[in-house]
N, C-alpha and C positions, 0 to 999 in steps of 0.2 A: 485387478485392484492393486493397489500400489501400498505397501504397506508402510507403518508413520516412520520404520528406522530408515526407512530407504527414501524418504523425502530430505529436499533441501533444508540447510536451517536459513534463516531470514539472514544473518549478517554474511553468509557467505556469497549471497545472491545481492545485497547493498552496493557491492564494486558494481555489478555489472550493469544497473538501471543509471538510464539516460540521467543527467545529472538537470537538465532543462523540464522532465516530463513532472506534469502533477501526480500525486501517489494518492491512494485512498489503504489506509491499513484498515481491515476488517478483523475481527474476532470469529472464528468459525462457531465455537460453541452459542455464543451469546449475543451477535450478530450486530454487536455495536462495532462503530466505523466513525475512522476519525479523515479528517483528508488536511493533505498535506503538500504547499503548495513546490518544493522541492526536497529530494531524499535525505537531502543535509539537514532539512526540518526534523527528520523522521527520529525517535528517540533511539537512541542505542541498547534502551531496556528491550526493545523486539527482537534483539538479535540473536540471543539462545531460541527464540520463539520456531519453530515446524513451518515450513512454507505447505497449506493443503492445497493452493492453487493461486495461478496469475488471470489473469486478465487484462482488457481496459474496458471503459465504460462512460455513458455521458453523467459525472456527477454534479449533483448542486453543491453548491459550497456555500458552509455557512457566513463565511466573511467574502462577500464576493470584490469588496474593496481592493481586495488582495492579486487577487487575480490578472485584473484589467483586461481581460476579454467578458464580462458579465457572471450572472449567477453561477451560468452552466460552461463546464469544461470538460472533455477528455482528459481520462485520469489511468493509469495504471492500477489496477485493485489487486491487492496482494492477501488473499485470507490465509490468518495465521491460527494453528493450533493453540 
């Protein structure tokens, strides 16, 4: 098991995600999830935040106007401490 000091922090790991890929940021405790249609979207308040794990995933999106491939997309899901 990986302990939380030895985890990534989330602004350290922002350089290195595809700048084109959808993001889905999830909250580990509380398990709310926000999605984000590129990283530049993504607030910079997460950036102190614990990376506890990556992924991707087929996510719905709530504005899928956004998108332009429909509801559902592949996302990158980043759950944060």
């Amino acid at each position: 098991m990986i302990d939380d000091k030895d985890r990534p922090i989330f602004g350290n790991l922002r350089k290195m995600i595809d700048r084109t890929a959808r993001i889905q940021i999830c909250d580990h405790k509380t398990g709310f999830y926000k999605d984000y249609k590129y990283i530049e979207d993504v607030s910079h308040d997460y950036d102190n935040r614990v990376v506890f794990g990556i992924g991707l995933v087929n996510s719905e999106y709530n504005n899928p106007e956004a998108l332009n491939t429909g509801r559902y997309a592949y996302a990158i899901e980043i759950r944060l401490l």
